[in-house]
C-alpha positions in Angstrom: 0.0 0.0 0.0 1.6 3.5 -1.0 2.4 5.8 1.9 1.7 9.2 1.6 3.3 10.6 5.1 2.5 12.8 6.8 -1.3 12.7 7.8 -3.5 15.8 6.3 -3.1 18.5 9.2 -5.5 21.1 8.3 -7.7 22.7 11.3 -10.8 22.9 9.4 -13.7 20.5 10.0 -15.0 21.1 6.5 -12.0 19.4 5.0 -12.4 16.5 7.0 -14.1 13.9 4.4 -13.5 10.4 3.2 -11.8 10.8 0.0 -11.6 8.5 -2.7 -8.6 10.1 -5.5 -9.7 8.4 -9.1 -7.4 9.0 -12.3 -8.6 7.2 -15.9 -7.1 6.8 -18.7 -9.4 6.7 -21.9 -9.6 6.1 -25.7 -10.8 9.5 -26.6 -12.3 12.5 -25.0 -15.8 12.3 -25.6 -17.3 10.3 -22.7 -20.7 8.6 -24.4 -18.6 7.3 -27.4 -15.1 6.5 -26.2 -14.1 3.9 -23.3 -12.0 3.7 -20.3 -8.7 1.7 -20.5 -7.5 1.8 -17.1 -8.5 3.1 -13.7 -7.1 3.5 -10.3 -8.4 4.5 -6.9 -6.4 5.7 -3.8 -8.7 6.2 -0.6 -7.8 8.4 2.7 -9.5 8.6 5.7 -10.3 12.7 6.9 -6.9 12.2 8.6 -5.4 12.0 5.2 -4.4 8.0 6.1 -4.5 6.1 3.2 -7.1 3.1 3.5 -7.3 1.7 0.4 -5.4 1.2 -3.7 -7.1 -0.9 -6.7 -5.6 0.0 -10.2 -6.5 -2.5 -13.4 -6.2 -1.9 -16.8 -9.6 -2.3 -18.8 -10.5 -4.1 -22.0 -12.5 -1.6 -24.1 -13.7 -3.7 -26.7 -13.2 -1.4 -28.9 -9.4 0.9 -30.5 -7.9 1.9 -27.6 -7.2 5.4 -29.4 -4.0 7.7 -29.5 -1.6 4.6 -28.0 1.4 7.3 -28.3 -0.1 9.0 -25.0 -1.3 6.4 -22.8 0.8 3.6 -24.1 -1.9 1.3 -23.7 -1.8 -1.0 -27.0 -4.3 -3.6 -28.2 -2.1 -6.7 -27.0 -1.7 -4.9 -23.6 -5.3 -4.8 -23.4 -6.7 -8.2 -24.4 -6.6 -10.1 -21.1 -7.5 -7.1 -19.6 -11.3 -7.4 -17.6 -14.0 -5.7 -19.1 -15.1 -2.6 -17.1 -18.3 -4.3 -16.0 -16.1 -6.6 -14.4 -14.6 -4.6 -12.1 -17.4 -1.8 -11.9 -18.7 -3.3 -8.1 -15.0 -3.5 -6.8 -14.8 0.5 -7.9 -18.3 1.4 -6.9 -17.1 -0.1 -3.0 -14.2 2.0 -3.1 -16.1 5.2 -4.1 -19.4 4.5 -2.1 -20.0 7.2 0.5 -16.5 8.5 -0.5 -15.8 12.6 -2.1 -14.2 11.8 -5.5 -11.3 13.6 -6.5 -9.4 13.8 -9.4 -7.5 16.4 -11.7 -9.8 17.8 -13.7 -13.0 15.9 -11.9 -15.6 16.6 -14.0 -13.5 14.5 -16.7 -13.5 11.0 -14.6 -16.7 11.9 -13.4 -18.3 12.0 -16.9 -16.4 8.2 -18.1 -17.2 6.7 -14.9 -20.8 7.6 -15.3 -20.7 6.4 -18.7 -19.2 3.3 -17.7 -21.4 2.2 -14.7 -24.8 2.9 -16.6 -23.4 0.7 -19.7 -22.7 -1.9 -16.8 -26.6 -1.1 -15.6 -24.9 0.0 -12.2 -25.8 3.3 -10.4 -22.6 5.0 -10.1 -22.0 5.8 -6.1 -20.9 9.2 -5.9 -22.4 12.0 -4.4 -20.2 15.0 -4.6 -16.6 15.1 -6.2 -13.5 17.8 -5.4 -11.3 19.2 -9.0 -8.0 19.7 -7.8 -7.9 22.1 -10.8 -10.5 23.9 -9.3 -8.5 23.7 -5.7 -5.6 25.2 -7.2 -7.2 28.0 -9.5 -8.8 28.9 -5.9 -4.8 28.7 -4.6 -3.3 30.5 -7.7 0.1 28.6 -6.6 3.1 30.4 -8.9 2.9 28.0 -11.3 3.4 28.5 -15.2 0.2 26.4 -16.0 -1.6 24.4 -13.7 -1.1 20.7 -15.3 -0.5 17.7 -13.5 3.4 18.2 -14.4 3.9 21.7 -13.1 1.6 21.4 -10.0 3.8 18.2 -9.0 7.1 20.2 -9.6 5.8 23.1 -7.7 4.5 21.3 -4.9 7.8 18.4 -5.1 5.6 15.7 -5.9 7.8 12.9 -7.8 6.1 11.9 -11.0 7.6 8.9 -12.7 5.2 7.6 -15.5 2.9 10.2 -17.0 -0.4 9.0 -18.4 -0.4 6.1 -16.0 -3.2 5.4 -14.0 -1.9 4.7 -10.7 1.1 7.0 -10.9 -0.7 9.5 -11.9 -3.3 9.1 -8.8 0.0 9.1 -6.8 1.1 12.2 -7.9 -2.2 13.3 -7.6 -2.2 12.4 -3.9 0.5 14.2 -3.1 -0.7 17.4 -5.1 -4.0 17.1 -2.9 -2.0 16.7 0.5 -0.1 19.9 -0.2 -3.1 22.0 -1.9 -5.1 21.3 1.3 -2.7 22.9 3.4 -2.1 25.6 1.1 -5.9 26.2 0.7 -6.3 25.8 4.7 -3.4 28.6 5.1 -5.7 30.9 3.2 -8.8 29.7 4.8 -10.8 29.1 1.4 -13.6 27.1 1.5 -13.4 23.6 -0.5 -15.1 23.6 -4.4 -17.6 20.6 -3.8 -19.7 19.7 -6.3 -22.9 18.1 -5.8 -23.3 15.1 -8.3 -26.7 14.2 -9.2 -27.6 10.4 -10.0 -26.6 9.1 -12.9 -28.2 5.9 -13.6 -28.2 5.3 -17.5 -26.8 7.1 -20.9 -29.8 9.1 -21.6 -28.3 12.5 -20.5 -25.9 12.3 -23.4 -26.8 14.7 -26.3 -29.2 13.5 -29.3 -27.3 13.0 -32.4 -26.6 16.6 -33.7 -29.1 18.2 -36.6 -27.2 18.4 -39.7 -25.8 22.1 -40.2 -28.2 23.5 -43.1 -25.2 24.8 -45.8 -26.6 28.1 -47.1 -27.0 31.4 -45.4 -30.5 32.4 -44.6 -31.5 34.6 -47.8 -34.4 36.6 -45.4 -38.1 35.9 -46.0 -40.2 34.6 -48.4 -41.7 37.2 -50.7 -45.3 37.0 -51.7 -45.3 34.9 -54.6 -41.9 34.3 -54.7 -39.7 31.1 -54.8 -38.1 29.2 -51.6 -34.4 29.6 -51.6 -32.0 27.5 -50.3 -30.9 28.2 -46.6 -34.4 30.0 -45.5 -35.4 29.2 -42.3 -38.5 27.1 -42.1 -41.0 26.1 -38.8 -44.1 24.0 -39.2 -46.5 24.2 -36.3 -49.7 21.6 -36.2 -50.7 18.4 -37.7 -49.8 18.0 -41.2 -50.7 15.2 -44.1 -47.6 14.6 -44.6 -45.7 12.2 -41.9 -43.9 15.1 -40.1 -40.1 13.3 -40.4 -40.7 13.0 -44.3 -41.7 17.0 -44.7 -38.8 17.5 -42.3 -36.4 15.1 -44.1 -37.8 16.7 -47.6 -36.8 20.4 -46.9 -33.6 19.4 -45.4 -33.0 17.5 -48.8 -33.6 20.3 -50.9 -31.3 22.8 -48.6 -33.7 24.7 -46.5 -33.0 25.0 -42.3 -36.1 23.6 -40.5 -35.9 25.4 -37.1 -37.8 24.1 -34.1 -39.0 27.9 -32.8 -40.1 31.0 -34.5 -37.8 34.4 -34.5 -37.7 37.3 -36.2 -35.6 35.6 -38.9 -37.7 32.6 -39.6 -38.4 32.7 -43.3 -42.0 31.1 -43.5 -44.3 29.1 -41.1 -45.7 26.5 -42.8 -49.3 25.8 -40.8 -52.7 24.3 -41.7 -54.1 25.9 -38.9 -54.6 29.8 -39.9 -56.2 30.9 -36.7 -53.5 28.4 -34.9 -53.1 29.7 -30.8 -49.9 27.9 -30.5 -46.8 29.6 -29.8 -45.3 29.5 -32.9 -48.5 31.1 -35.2 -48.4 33.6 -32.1 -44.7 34.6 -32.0 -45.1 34.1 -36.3 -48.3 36.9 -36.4 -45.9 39.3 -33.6 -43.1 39.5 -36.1 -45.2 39.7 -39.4 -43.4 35.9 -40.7 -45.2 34.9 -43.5 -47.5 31.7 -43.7 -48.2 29.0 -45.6 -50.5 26.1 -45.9 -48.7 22.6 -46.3 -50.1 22.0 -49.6 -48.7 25.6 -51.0 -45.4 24.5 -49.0 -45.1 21.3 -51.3 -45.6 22.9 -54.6 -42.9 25.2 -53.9 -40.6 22.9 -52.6 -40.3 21.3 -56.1 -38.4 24.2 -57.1 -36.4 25.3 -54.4 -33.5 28.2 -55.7 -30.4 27.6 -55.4 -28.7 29.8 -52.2 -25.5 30.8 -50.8 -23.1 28.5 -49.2 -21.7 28.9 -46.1 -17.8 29.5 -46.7 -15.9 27.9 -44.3 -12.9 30.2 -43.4 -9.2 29.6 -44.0 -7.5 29.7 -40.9 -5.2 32.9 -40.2 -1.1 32.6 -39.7 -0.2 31.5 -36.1 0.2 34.4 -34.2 0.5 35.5 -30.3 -2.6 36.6 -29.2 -2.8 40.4 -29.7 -5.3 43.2 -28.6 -7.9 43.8 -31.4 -8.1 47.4 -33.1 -10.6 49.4 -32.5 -14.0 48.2 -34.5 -17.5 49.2 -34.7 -19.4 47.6 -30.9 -21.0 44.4 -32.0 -24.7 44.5 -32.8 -27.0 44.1 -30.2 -27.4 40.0 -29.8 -31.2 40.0 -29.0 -34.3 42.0 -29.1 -34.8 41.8 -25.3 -35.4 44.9 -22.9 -32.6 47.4 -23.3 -29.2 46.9 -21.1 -28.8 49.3 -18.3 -25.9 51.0 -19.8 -24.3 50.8 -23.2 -21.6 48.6 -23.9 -18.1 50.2 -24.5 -16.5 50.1 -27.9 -13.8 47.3 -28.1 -10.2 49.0 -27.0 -8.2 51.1 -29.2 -5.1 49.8 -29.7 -3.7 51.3 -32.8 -0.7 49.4 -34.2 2.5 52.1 -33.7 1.2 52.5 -30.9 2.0 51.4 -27.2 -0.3 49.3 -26.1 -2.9 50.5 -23.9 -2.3 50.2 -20.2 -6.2 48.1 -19.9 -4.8 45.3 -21.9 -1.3 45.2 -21.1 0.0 41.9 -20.2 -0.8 40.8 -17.0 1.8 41.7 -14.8 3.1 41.3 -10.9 0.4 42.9 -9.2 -2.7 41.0 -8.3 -4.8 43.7 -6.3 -8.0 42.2 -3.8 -10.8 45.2 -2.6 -12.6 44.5 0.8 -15.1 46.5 2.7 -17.1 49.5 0.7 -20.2 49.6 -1.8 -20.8 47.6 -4.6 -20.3 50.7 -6.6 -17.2 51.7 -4.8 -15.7 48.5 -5.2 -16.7 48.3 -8.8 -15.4 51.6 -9.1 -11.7 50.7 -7.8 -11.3 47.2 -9.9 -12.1 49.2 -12.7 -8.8 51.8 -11.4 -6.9 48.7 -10.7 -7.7 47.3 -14.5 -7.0 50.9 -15.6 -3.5 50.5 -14.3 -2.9 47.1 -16.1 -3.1 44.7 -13.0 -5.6 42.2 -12.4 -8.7 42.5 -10.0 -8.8 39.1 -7.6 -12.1 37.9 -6.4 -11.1 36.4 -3.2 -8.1 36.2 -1.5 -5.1 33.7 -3.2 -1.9 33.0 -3.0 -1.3 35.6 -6.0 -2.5 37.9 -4.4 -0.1 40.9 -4.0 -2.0 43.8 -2.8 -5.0 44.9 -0.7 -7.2 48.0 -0.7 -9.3 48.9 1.8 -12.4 50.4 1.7 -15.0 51.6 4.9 -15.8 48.4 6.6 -13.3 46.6 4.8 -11.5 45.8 8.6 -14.4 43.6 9.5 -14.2 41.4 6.7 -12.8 38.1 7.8 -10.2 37.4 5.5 -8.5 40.2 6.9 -7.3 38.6 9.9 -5.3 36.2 6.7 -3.8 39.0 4.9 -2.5 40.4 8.2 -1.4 37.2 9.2 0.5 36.6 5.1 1.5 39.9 5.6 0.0 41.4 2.4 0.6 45.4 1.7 -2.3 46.5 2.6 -3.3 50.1 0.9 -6.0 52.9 1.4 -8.1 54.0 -2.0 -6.2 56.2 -2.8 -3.6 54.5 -3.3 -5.1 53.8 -6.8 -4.9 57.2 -7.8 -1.4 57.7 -7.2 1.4 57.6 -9.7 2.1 53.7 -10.5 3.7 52.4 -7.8 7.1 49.7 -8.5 6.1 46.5 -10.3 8.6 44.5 -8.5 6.8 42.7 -5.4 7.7 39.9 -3.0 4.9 37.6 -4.2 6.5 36.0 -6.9 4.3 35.6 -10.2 4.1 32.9 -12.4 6.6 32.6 -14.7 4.6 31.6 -17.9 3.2 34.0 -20.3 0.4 35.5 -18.6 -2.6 37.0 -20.2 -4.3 40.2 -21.5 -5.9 42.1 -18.5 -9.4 43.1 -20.7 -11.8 46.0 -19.2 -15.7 45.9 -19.7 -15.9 45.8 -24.1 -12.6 44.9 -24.4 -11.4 42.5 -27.3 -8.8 40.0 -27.8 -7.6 38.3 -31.2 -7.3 34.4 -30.6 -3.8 32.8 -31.9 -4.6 30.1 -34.3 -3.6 26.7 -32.5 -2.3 23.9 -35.0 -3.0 20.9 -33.3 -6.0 21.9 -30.6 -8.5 24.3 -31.4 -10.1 23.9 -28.0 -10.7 27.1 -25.7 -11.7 26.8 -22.4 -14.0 30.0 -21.0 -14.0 30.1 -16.7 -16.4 32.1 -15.3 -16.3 32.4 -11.1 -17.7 34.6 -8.4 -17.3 35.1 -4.8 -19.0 32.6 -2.6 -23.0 33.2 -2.0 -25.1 31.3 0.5 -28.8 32.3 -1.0 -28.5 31.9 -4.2 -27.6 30.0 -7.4 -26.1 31.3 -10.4 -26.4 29.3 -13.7 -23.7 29.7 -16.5 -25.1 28.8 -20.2 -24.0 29.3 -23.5 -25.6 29.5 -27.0 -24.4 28.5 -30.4 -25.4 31.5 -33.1 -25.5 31.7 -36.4 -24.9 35.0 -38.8 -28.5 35.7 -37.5 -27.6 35.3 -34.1 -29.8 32.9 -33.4 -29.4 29.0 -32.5 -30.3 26.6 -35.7 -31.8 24.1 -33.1 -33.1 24.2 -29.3 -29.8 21.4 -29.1 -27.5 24.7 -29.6 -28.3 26.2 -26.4 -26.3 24.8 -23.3 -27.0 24.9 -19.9 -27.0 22.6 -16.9 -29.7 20.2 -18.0 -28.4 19.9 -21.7 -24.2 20.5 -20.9 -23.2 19.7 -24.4 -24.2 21.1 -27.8 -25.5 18.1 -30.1 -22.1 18.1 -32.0 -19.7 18.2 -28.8 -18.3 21.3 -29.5 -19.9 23.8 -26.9 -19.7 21.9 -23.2 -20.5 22.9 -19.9 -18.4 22.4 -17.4 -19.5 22.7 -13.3 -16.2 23.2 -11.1 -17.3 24.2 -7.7 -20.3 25.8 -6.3 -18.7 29.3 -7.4 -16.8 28.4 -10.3 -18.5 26.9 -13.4 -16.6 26.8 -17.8 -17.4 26.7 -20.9 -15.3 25.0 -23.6 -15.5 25.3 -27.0 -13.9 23.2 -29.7 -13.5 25.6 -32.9 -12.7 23.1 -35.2 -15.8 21.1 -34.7 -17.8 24.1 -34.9 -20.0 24.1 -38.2 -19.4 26.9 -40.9 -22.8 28.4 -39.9 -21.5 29.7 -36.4 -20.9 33.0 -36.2 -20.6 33.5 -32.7 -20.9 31.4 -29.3 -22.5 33.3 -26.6 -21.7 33.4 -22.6 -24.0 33.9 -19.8 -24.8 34.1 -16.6 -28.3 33.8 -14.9 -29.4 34.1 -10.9 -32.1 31.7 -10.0 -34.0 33.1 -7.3 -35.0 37.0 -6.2 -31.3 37.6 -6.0 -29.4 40.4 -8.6 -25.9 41.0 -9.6 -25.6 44.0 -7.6 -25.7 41.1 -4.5 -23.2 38.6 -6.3 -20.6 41.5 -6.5 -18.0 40.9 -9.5 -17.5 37.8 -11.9 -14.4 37.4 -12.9 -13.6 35.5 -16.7 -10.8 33.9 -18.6 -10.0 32.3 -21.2 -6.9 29.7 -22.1 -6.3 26.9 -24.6 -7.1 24.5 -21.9 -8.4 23.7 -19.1 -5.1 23.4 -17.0 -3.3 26.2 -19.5 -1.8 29.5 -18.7 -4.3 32.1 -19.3 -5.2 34.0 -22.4 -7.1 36.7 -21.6 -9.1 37.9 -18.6 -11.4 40.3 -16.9 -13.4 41.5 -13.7 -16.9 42.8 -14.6 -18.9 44.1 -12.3 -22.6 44.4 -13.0 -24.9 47.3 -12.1 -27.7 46.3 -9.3 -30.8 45.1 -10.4 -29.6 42.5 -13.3 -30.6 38.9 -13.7 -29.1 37.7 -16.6 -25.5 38.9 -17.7 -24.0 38.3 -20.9 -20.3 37.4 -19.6 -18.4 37.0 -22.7 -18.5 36.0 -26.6 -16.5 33.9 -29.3 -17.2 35.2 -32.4 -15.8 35.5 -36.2 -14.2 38.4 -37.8 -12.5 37.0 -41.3 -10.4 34.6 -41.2 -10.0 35.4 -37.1 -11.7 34.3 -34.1 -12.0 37.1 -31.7 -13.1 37.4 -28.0 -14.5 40.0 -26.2 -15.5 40.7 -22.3 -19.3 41.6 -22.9 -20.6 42.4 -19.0 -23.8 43.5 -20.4 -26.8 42.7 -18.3 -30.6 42.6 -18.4 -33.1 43.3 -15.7 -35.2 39.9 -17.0 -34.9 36.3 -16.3 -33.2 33.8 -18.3 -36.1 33.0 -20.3 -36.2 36.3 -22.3 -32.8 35.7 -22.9 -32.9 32.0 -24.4 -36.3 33.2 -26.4 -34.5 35.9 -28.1 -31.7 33.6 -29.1 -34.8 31.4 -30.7 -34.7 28.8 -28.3 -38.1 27.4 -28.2 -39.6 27.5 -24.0 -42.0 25.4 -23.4 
């Protein structure tokens, strides 16, 4: 049995759990198709005394995938058990346990997978990312990968890409992020997992991406035209899959809701009541009986394809000229405040201090207003360092505001001896870059304001971004990240393209939610799986409950090629007061580039009017 001396000595009762630290290896990265080849499991007492170790390696039954990561060839595999096999022996060992692993959500997902092909319920109840842990730490780190976490923390990795080496590692990593957390007092990211009993909750296979732009409406008397967007609402002669599988044939884009940009409604129902003829009479969207639909769709015109962009020369990720502000994404009740234009950054010139790389200085506000607070991240941005949410060990700097003394992390800065400044401090001249908190030594990101815009670097081999979104911790409330897939009309092409917590994956796999920690929650989006058609993919936040953003305080977003990578691009935005739904950030085309921008705009309404003027369809 591995030792892992000495014994977890944290003082805090809510870090006393049975843990149960889980690393797979699979044959892919898409949990309802590919398979896991190996698993180990490491359990610890709340003492931090190991009580348990099972490791196997697992016949798939199917290609064991990219063999020049994990090693794990066909032959090494044959007399391997199947993972029904061994499912009961690793339900024991999880049962009643906190899972852990790097990158949880991961493990989580192919174990659930696994047990409900095995017709097993999979025994976990809540699970702990150590990349959440340490995102909370912000150790000096260049990236926070298995690899440099282990080097920072002198954890002795010998076989990467093993299973029980790598839960080793990942052992020590958690012993020594525990303490670290416990020296700042944070509170543990535990996620509630929900019962997961069979494959159901993976997505439906994805609609087929219609090819051709949406040419506008039909005219009266006019011809259909490849790439118009078409709903049908009521019964019709016609078996519904064959009018459905007809139009798609002959290049139209049968849509599930109506919008402002639908093309035609094709009822036999005139004086319909259903939502559709309603929302189709609102926005003056032309109607048509079924058996006027047919005729026309014998001669549908030919439209105009989607091109689907070369990619642009591999470049560092620069600040974006100045450009005209995106147009407004929805017809929903107007934002409290306009949006700033994107930053001016013009090329001869030096690069403005709100986008500067991020450098030493990481700068944490207690005490004071919301607006006074809002008002001194926004100085702290203006001077090109970064705004923290809570207090880390990055953290270089505090201001304090009126009642800032009585917050209880101060008792930690005093006690980590943090510099610990009055406002005005940020009106000064710029104070000396060099600090004793030492930063990490990767490339670190743009520091974006409120509007500001970022040009992504075209990666070769990975084209996966990976968009964080946290906020400090609330007791009385719940806030729900989502994110929707938009076309040139900025709307979704099916209900599928909208993601949120009870549909965490676009039908294609390219837009996925990701839940972190009860304050933390990402969104990652695979650009090379997304379809020509997508213009733009769409951040959000929503509060469920009577709560606003002017309670939740600021939200801080980044972005990196990666889950565990350094980061990209980030920014604090702080919402006015009475918002519901904030738009956090966007991914969106310009040419050959894909650009992102820090949105922070925010509406008074609920989620629903959001995710109906997208065109999702709310029952």
């Amino acid at each position: 049995m591995l030792s892992v001396a000495p014994a977890l000595d944290v003082p805090r009762p809510d870090y006393a759990h049975d843990w149960a630290l889980v690393d797979v290896e699979t044959s892919g990265l898409v949990p309802r198709r590919d398979r896991i080849l190996s698993v180990a499991v490491l359990t610890f007492g709340p003492d931090g005394t190991q009580t348990g170790e099972f490791s196997t390696l697992v016949n798939p039954g199917c290609d064991p995938g990219p063999v020049h990561v994990h090693g794990l060839t066909p032959e090494r595999l044959a007399g391997a058990p199947a993972f029904d096999q061994v499912a009961e022996r690793v339900g024991a060992l999880l049962r009643d346990r906190v899972l852990v692993a790097h990158n949880a959500q991961f493990d989580y997902d192919f174990l659930a997978h696994e047990f409900a092909r095995a017709r097993l319920r999979l025994p976990v109840t809540q699970r702990l990312c150590t990349l959440a842990l340490n995102r909370r730490v912000e150790p000096p780190t260049d990236d926070l990968s298995l690899a440099s976490l282990a080097a920072h923390y002198g954890v002795p990795q010998t076989r990467a890409h093993d299973a029980l080496d790598d839960t080793r590692v990942l052992a020590g990593i958690f012993r020594a992020s525990l303490t670290e957390a416990a020296r700042l007092d944070l509170p543990l990211p535990l996620v509630p997992c929900p019962p997961r009993q069979d494959p159901q909750f993976a997505p439906n296979p994805p609609k087929t991406p219609c090819a051709f732009r949406n040419p506008g409406r039909l005219e009266p008397g006019g011809p259909l035209v490849q790439g118009m967007k078409i709903a049908i609402t009521g019964e019709t002669t016609t078996a519904r899959a064959e009018l459905v599988g007809r139009s798609v044939g002959a290049g139209l884009n049968m849509m599930a809701s109506v919008s402002r940009h639908t093309s035609v409604l094709v009822t036999n129902e005139a004086a319909s009541a259903s939502a559709k003829a309603r929302r189709a009479a609102a926005e003056g969207v032309p109607v048509l009986d079924e058996d006027t639909f047919l005729r026309l769709l014998e001669d549908v015109r030919p439209g105009t394809p989607h091109v689907k962009q070369s990619p642009a020369p591999t470049a560092p990720p620069a600040t974006a000229p100045a450009e005209a502000p995106a147009p407004e994404p929805l017809p929903v009740p107007a934002r409290t405040e306009p949006a700033p234009a994107a930053v001016t950054t013009p090329p001869s010139a030096p690069t403005h201090p709100a986008v500067a790389a991020l450098r030493r200085r990481r700068v944490l506000v207690l005490g004071g207003t919301h607006e006074a607070a809002s008002a001194a991240r926004v100085r702290i941005v203006e001077r090109g360092w970064a705004a923290a949410l809570n207090l880390s060990a990055s953290v270089t700097d505090v201001v304090l505001l009126p009642g800032g003394e009585t917050d209880r992390r101060m008792a930690r800065v005093t006690a980590l001896e943090l510099p610990v400044h009055a406002p005005d401090w940020l009106g000064g001249p710029p104070a000396p870059e060099t600090v004793a908190t030492p930063a990490r030594t990767g490339t670190a990101g743009a520091v974006l304001p409120r509007g500001g815009v970022v040009d992504l670097p075209t990666l070769p081999s990975n084209g996966r971004w990976h968009l964080g979104a946290s906020w400090a911790r609330q007791s009385d409330c719940e806030i729900d990240v989502v994110a929707f897939v938009l076309d040139e009309d900025e709307q979704v092409s099916c209900d599928g393209d909208f993601v949120f917590y009870g549909a965490p994956e676009s039908p294609d796999g390219a837009v996925r939610l990701l839940c972190d920690g009860p304050t933390e929650q990402s969104v990652t989006v695979d650009l090379t799986v997304l379809p020509p058609a997508v213009r733009r993919v769409a951040i959000a936040a929503a509060i469920d409950g009577a709560a606003v953003f002017g309670d939740i305080g600021a939200v801080q977003i980044t972005l990196a090629p990666g889950s565990d990578a350094p980061v990209t691009a980030q920014a604090t935005l702080d919402a006015a007061t009475s918002e519901r739904t904030l738009l956090l950030a966007e991914l969106y085309r310009r040419g050959p580039l894909w650009r992102f921008r820090a949105v922070g705009q925010g509406y008074d309404q609920g989620l629903e009017d959001l995710v109906r003027g997208y065109g999702v369809e709310v029952k």
